[in-house]
C-alpha positions in Angstrom: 17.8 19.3 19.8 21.1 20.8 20.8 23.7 21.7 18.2 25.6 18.6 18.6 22.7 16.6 18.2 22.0 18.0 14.6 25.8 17.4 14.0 25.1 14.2 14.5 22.5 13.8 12.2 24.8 14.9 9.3 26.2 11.9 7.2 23.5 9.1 8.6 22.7 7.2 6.3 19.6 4.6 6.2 18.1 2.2 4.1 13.9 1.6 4.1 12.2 -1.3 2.2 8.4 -0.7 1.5 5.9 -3.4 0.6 3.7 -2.5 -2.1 0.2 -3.3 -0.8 -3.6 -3.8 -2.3 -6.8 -2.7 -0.1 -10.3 -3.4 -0.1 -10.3 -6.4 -1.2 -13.2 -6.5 -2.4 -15.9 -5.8 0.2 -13.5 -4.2 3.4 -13.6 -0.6 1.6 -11.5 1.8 3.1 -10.9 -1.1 6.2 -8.7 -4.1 5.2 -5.8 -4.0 3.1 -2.8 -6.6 2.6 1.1 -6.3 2.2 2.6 -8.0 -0.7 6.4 -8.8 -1.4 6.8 -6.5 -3.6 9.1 -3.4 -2.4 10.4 0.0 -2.9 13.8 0.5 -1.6 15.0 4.2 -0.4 18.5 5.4 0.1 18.9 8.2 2.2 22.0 10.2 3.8 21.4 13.5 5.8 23.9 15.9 4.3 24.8 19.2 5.3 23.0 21.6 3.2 19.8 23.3 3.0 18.3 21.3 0.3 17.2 17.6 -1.2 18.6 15.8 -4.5 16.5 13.0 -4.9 17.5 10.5 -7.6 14.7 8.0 -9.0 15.7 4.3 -10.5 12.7 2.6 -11.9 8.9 3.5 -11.9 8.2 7.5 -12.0 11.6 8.0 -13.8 11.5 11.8 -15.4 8.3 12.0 -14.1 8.5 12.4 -10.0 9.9 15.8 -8.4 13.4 15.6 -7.7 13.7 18.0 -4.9 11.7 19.7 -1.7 8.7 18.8 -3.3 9.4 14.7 -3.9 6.7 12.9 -1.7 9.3 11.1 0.2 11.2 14.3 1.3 7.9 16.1 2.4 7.3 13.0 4.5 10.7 13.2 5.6 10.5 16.7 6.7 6.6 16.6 7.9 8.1 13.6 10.4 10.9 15.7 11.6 8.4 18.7 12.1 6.1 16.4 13.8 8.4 16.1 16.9 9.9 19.7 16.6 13.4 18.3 14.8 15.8 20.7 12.1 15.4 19.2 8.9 18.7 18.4 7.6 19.6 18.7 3.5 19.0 14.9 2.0 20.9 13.2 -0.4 18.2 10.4 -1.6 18.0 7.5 -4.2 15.0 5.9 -4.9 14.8 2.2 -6.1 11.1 2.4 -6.8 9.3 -1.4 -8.0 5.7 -0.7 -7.2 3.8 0.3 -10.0 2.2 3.8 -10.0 -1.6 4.4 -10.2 -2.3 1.2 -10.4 -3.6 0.4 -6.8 -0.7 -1.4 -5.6 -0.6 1.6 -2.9 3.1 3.5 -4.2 2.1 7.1 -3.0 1.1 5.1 0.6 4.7 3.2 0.0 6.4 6.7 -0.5 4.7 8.3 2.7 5.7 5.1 4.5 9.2 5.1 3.4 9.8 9.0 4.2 8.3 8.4 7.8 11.1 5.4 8.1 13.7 6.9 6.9 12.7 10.1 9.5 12.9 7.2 12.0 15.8 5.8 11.2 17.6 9.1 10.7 16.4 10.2 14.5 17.6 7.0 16.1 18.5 7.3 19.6 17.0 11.1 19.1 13.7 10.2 18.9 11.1 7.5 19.9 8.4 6.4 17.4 5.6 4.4 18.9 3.4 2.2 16.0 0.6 4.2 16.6 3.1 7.8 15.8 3.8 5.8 12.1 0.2 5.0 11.7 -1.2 8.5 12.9 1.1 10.4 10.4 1.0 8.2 7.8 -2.8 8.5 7.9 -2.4 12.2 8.2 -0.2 12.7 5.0 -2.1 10.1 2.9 -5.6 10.8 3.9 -6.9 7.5 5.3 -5.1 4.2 7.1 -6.6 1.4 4.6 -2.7 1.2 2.6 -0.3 2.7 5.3 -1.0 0.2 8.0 0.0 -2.9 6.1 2.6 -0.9 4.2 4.0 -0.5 7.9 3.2 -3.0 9.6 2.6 -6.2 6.9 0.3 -8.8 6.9 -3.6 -8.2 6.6 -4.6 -5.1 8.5 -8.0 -3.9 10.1 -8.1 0.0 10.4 -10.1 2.5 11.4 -10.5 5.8 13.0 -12.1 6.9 16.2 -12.1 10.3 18.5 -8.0 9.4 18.9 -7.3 8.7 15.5 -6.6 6.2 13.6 -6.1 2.3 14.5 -5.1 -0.9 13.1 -5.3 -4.6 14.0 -2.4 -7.1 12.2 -3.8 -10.2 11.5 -1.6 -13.8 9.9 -2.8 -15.0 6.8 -3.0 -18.1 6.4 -0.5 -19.8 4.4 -2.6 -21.4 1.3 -3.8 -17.9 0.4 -1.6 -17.5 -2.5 -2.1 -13.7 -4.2 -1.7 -13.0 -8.2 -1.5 -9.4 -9.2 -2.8 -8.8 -12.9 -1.2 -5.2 -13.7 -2.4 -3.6 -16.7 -0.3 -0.6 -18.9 -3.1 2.1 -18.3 -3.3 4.1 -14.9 -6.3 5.5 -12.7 -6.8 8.2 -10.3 -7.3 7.4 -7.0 -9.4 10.8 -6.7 -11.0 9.5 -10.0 -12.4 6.5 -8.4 -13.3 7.8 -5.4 -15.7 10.3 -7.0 -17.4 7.7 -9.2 -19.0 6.6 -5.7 -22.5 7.6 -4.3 -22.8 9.3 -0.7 -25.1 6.4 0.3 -26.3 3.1 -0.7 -29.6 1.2 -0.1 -29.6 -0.6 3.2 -29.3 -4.1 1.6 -26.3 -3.4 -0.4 -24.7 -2.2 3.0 -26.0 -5.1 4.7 -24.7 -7.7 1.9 -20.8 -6.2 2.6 -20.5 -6.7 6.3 -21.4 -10.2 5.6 -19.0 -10.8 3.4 -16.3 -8.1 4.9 -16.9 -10.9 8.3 -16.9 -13.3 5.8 -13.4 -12.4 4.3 -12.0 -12.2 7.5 -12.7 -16.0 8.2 -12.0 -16.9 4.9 -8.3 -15.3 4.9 -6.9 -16.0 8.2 -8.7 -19.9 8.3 -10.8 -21.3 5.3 -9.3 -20.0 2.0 -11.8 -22.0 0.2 -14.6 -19.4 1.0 -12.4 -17.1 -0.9 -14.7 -16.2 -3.6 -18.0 -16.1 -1.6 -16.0 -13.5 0.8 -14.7 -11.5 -1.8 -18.3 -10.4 -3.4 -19.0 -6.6 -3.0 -21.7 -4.0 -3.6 -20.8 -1.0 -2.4 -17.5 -0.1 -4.3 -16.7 -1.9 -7.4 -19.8 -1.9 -9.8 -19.8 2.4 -9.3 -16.1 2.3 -10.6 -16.9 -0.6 -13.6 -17.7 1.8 -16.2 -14.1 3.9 -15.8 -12.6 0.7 -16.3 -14.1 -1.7 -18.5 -11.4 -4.1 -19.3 -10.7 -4.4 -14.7 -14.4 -5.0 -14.7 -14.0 -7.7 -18.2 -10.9 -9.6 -16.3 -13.1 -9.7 -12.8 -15.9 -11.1 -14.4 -14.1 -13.4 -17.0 -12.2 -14.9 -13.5 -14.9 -15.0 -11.0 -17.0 -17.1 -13.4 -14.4 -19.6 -13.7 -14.3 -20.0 -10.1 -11.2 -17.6 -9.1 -11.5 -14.7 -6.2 -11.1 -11.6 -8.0 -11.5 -8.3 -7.1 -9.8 -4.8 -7.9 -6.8 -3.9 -6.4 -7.3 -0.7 -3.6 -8.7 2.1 -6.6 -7.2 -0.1 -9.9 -7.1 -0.7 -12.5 -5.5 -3.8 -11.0 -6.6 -6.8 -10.4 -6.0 -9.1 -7.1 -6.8 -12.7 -7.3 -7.0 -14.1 -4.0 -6.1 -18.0 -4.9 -6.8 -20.5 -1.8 -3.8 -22.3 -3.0 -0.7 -21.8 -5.2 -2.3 -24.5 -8.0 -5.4 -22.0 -8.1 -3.7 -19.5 -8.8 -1.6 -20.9 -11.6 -4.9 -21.5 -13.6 -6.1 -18.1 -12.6 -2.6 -16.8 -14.2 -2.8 -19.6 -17.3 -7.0 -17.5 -17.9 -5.5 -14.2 -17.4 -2.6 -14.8 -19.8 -4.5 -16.8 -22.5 -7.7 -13.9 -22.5 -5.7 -10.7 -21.6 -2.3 -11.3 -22.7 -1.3 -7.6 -22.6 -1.8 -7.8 -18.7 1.2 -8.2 -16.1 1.2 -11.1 -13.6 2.9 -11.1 -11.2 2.9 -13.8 -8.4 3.7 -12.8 -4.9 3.5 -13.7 -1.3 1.9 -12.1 1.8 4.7 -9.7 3.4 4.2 -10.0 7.2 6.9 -7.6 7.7 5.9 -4.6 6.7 8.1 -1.8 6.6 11.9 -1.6 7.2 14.5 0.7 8.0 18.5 0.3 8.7 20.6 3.3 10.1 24.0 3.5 9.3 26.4 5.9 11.9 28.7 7.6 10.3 
C-alpha cells in the first residue's frame, strides 16, 4: 500500500451489523447453524494513531478489553495482516445485543464483525472473496459451524476439506418460526466441548445422519418433521449433566410436542416451531414452568452480515 493509500484510510468510518446465530441444532454438530435477527452493531473510524479505544454499550459492559486486545480489533488487525495492509489506530463503539456464553454465537459475531469492518475499511483497496471471510473467520474462531451464517445468513452447511473450509446457504422455509429461551447463567464453550467422548458407538452415529438428512428436509420443506429431525445422540446428553435446568426445559418441551434443542454450546435453548402459533404455546410452557428464562422470538436472518463505508 503506497503512502497515500494509508492516508486514505485515515477518517473511514464504517458501520457492521452482525446476526447473532445458534448451531447444531440438534443433531448437525459442528455442521449446520442458523442466523437469527438478532444483531450486534459496530462503529468503527480509522484514526491516526498507533492505538484502539474501543467503547462497549450493552452486553460485556466493564467486562470486555477495551483496547489492542478487544476481539473485534485483533480481527480487525489479523484481516489487515492477512493481505499485507498497515493497521491503522481505531476509534470503535460497540452496540453489542447478543448475549454472551450463551450459544447465541457473540465471540463468532465479534470475529465476524472485525473481518467486516477490515472490509469495509479497505474498500476499493482490497478485494474480499466469500470464501476469504469464511477462511479467516474459521481461522480466528476455530471452526465454521457460527461464522458462516453469522456472514452469510440463512441456514448454513459447512465443512472443511484439504482447501479449507466451505459452506452451502440454504432458504428456510417460511413457517419455521425460532423462539430463543435465554437463561441468566453462562457456559463455556471449551466447557462443553470437553464433556464430549472421542468416539461413539456406531448406532448413535448412524441415528444422527438420519436425522441431520432429516433436518435438512424438515427446515427448508416440511416443518412439521421438526421434532423427529431435531433428535440427537451424539452431543447433547454428554453435556445434560453441566446443565440440568437446559436439559429440564428440553425435555419438559419435547414432551409436549415442541422441537427443542440446545442452542450451539448453551445453556440456551432453541425451539424450532413449524409455525408462529407453535411457538406461542412453546413460549406460553416456557414462561409458565421456567419463568426466570428469557424469550425472545425472532426470525431467520437471510442476510447475514453487513458493512457500510463512509469516505471521509
Amino acid at each position: 500500500m503506497r503512502l497515500d493509500e494509508v492516508n486514505s484510510i485515515i477518517g473511514r468510518k464504517v458501520v457492521v451489523k452482525v446476526p447473532a446465530t445458534s448451531a447444531n441444532l440438534g443433531p448437525g454438530f459442528d455442521t449446520l447453524g442458523m442466523a437469527l435477527s438478532y444483531y450486534d452493531e459496530l462503529e468503527v473510524e480509522a484514526v491516526d494513531a498507533h492505538d484502539s479505544i474501543v467503547e462497549v454499550i450493552g452486553e460485556g459492559q466493564g467486562d470486555v478489553p477495551t483496547g489492542d486486545d478487544n476481539l473485534v480489533v485483533k480481527s480487525i488487525a489479523f484481516t489487515f495482516a492477512h493481505f499485507r495492509q498497515p493497521m491503522p489506530g481505531l476509534r470503535l463503539k460497540a452496540h453489542n445485543y447478543i448475549p454472551h456464553g450463551r450459544g447465541m454465537g457473540s465471540s463468532g459475531a465479534a470475529v465476524v464483525a472485525g473481518i467486516m469492518a477490515a472490509k469495509g475499511l479497505l474498500d476499493g483497496l482490497v478485494e474480499m472473496s466469500s470464501g476469504d471471510l469464511l477462511e479467516m473467520a474459521t481461522e480466528l474462531e476455530g471452526h465454521p459451524d457460527n461464522v458462516a451464517p453469522a456472514l452469510f445468513g440463512g441456514l448454513t452447511i459447512a465443512w472443511q476439506d484439504e482447501n479449507g473450509p466451505k459452506h452451502k446457504k440454504l432458504f428456510v422455509h417460511r413457517g419455521v418460526s425460532p423462539l430463543v429461551l435465554v437463561p441468566k447463567n453462562k457456559m463455556s464453550t471449551e466447557l462443553a466441548r470437553s464433556l464430549q467422548p472421542q468416539s461413539v458407538p456406531h448406532d448413535d452415529a448412524v441415528f444422527n445422519v438420519s436425522r441431520s438428512a432429516l433436518l435438512i428436509a424438515a427446515l427448508t420443506q416440511s416443518p412439521e418433521l421438526l421434532l423427529a429431525a431435531t433428535e440427537d445422540r451424539l452431543h447433547q446428553s454428554y453435556r445434560a449433566a453441566a446443565m440440568p435446568e437446559t436439559d429440564a426445559v428440553i425435555t419438559a418441551l419435547r414432551q409436549a410436542g415442541h422441537a427443542a434443542v440446545v442452542s450451539g454450546a448453551g445453556p440456551s435453548v432453541l425451539v424450532l416451531a413449524s409455525d408462529p402459533a407453535q411457538r406461542l404455546a412453546a413460549a406460553k410452557l416456557a414462561a409458565e414452568k421456567f419463568p426466570l428464562w428469557q424469550p425472545l422470538m425472532l426470525a431467520v436472518d437471510f442476510k447475514g452480515a453487513t458493512v457500510i463505508t463512509y469516505r471521509k
